[in-house]
N, C-alpha and C positions, 0 to 999 in steps of 0.2 A: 492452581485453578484460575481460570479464565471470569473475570467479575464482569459483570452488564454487559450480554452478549447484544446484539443487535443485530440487522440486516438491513437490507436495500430495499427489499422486498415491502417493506413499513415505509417507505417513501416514495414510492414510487409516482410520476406524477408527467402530466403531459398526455398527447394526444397515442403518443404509440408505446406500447410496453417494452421497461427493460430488458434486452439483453445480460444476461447475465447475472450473477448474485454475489454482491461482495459482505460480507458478515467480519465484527470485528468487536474484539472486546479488549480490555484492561487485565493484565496479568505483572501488579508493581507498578514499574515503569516502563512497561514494555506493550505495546498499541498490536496487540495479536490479531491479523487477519487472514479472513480466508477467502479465496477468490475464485468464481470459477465462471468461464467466458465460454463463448464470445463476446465482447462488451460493444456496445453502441453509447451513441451521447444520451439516451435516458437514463441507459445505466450511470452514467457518471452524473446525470444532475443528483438522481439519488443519491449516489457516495457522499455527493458536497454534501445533501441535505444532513444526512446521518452523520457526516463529520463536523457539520456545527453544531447538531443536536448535542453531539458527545462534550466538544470542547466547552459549550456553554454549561453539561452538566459535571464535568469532571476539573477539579482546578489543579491544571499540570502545572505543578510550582517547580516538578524540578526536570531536567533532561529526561526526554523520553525517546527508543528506539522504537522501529516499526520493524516485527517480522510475518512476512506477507506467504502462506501457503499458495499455489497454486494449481489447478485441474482442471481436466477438462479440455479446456482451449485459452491461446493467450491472446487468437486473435482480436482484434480492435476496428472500429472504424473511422476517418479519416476524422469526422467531429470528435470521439473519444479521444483521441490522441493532441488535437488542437484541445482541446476543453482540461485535458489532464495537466498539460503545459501549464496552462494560463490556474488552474488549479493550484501549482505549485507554487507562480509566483505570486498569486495571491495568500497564500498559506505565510511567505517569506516575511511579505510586507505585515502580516498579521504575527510575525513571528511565531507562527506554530508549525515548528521546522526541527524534525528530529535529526540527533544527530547519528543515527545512522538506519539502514535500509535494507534489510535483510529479505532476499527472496528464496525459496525455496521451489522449485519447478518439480512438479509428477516427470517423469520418465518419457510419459506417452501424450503429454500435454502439446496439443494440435497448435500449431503454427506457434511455439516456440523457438526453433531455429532462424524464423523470419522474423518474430516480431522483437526478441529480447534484444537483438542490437537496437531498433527501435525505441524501447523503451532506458535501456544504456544512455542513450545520445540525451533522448528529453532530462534524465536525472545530472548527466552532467553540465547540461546547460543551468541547469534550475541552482546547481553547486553544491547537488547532494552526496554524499557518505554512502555508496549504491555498493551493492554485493549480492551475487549468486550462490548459493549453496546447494549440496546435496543431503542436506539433514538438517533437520530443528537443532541439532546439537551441536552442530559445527555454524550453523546462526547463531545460538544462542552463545558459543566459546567464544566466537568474533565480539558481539555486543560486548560479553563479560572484560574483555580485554581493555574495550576503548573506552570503557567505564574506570576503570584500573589503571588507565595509561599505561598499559602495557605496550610495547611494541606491537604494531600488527603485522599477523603473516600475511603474504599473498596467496 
């Protein structure tokens, strides 16, 4: 069960309304979210908001993974994607940097084929732990693994 669920939707904030709705709660050590677009840069001021809200009320003492649902659409706008960047490496320097990044994509999710290289490039710039999946379960077996040092599959 997923603890202190949240949303964007509680931050929102600026002259123009978010695009989009990212919600996300505490399951362990596991940062469960869910996302669903198209996303603009208000939507991501929110996310930062609700992502400091969290880390200021949550104390991740130990490694934590992110598995990221997504629907809807993945598309983004040219400030969300600059603002996501700089999100990350701000996150780095604050070391609140998981080690790993699980996505999961709907089927029918709108401009996923353009955007996920998109968002590939930005995570390994940032020198993230980045992975797509077709299940919460083949997310979660991955996490389980490099939790374990196990060898990871491709």
């Amino acid at each position: 069960m997923t603890e202190d669920w949240h949303s964007t939707s509680r931050f929102a904030q600026g002259r123009f309304e978010p695009h989009g709705v990212l919600e996300m709660g505490r399951h362990g050590n596991i940062l469960v979210m869910e996302a669903a677009g198209p996303f603009n840069g208000e939507s991501l001021a929110a996310f930062g908001a609700l992502w400091e809200s969290l880390f200021r009320k949550v104390p991740w003492g130990e490694p934590y993974a992110n598995i990221v649902s997504i629907r809807q659409s993945l598309l983004a706008s040219p400030d969300f994607l600059a603002g996501f960047e700089q999100f990350l490496s701000q996150n780095t320097e604050k070391k609140q940097v998981s080690f790993a990044i699980a996505w999961i994509i709907e089927p029918d999710t709108e401009g996923a084929r353009i955007m996920l290289p998109v968002f590939q490039d930005i995570y390994e710039r940032a020198g993230r732990n980045f992975r797509v999946f077709d299940t919460r379960a083949e997310a979660e077996a991955w996490i389980e693994e490099l939790q374990q040092g196990k060898p990871q599959s491709a």
